[in-house]
Residue frames as qw, qx, qy, qz and C-alpha x, y, z in Angstrom:
[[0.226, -0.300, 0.762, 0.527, 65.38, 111.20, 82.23],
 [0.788, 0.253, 0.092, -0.554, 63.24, 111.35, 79.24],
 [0.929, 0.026, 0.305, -0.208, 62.68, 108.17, 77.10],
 [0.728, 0.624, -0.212, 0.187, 65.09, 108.28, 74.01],
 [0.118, -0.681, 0.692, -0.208, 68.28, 109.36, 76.92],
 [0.815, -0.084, 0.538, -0.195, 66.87, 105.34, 78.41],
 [0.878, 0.455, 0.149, -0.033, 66.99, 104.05, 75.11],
 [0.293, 0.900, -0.274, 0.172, 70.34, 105.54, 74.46],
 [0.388, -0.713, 0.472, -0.344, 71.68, 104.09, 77.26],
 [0.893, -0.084, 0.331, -0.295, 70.81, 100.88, 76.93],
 [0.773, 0.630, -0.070, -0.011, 71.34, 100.80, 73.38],
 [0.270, 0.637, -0.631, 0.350, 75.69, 101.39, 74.64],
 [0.387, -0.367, 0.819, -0.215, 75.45, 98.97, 77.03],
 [0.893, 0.142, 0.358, -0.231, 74.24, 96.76, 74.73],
 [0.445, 0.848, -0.280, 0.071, 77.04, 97.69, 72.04],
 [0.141, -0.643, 0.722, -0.214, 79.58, 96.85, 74.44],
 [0.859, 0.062, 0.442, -0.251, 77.84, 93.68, 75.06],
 [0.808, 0.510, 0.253, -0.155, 78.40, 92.90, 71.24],
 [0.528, 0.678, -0.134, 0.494, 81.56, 95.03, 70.43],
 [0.695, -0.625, -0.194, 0.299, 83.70, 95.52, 73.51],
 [0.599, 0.003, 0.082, 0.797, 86.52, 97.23, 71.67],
 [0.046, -0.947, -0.273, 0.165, 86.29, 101.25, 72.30],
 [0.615, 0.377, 0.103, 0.685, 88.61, 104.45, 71.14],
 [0.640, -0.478, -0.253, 0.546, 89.79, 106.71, 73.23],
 [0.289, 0.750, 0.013, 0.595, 90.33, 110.52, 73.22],
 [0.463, -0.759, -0.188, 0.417, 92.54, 112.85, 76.26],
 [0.179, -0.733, 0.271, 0.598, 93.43, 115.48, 75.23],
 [0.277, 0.687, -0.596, -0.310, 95.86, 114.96, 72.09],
 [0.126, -0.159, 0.979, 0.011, 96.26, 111.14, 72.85],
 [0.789, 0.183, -0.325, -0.488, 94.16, 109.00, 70.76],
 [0.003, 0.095, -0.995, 0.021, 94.41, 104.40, 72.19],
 [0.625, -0.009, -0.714, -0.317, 92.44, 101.65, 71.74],
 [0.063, -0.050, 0.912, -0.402, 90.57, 99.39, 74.72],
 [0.403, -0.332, -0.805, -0.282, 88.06, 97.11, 75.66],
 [0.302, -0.323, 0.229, -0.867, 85.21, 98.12, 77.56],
 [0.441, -0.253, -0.820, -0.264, 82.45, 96.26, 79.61],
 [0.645, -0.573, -0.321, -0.391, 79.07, 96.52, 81.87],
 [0.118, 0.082, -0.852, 0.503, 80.34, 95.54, 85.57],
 [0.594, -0.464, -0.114, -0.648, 78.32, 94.06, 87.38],
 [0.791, -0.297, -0.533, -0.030, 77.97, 92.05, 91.07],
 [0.618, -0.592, -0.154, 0.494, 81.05, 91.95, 93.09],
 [0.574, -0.027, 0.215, 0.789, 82.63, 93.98, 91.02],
 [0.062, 0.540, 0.337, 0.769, 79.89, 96.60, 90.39],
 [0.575, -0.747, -0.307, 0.130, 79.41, 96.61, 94.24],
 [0.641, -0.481, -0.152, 0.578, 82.75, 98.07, 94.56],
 [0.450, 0.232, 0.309, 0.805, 83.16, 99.78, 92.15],
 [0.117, -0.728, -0.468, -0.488, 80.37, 101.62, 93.06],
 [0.623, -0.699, -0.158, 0.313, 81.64, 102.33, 96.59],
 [0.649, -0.178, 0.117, 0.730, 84.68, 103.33, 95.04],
 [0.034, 0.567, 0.460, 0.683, 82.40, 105.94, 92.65],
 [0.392, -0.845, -0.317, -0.180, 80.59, 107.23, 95.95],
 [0.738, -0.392, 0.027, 0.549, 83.90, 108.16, 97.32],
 [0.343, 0.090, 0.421, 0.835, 85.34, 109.94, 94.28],
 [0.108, -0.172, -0.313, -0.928, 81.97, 111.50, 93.47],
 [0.300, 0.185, 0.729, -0.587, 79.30, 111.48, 96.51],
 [0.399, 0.251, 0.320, -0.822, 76.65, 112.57, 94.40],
 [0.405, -0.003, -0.860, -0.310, 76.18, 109.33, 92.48],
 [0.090, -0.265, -0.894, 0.350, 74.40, 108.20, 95.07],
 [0.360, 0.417, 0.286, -0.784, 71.80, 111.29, 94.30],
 [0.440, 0.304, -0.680, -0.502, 71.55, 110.04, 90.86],
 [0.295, -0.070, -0.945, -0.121, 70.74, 106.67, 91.22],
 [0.071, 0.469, 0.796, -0.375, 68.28, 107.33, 93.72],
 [0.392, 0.535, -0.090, -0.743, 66.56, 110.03, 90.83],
 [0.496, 0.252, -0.669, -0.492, 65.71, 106.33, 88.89],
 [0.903, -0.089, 0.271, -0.322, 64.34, 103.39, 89.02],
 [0.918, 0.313, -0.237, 0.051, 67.10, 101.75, 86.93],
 [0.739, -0.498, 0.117, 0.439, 70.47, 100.87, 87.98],
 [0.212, 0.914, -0.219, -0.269, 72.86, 103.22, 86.41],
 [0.924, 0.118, -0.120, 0.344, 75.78, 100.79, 84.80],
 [0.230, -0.767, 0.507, 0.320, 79.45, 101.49, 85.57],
 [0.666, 0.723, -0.180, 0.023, 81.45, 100.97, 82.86],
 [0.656, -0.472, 0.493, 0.322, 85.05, 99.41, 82.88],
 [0.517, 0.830, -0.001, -0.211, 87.75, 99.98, 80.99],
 [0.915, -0.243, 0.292, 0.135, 90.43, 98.14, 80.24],
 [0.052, -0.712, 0.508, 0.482, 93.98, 98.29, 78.64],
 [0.959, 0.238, 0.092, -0.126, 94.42, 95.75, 75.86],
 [0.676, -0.215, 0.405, 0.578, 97.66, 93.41, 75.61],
 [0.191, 0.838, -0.403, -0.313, 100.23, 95.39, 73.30],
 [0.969, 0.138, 0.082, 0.185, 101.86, 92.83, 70.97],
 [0.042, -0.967, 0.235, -0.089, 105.33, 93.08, 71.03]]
């Protein structure tokens, strides 16, 4: 990974940090949620759940010295 991808990275997990609120594209559908960094218990599983779904995370992360973040994404209350 050269330097500026690192920096890049960071730089969106710091964003979230600051601005949690994110916009959505699938397809044709266009919503609104709130994003954020996991981390501990919750980036422990999640990550288990990630090595399941997609073994070769586990090649990835061991091609760095950094931890790779997982991201979470979240639905936000509908008012109503």
């Amino acid at each position: 990974m050269e330097a500026r991808e690192i920096t890049d990275s960071l730089a969106r997990n710091l964003n979230l940090a600051t601005d949690p609120a994110v916009h959505l594209q699938v397809s044709a559908d266009h919503f609104s949620r709130r994003a954020h960094t996991a981390d501990g218990a919750e980036r422990e599983r999640l990550s288990e759940s990630m090595l399941r779904i997609f073994p070769t995370y586990s090649g990835m992360q061991r091609k760095t010295q950094r931890e790779l973040p997982v991201v979470v994404i979240e639905r936000t209350e509908v008012a109503g």
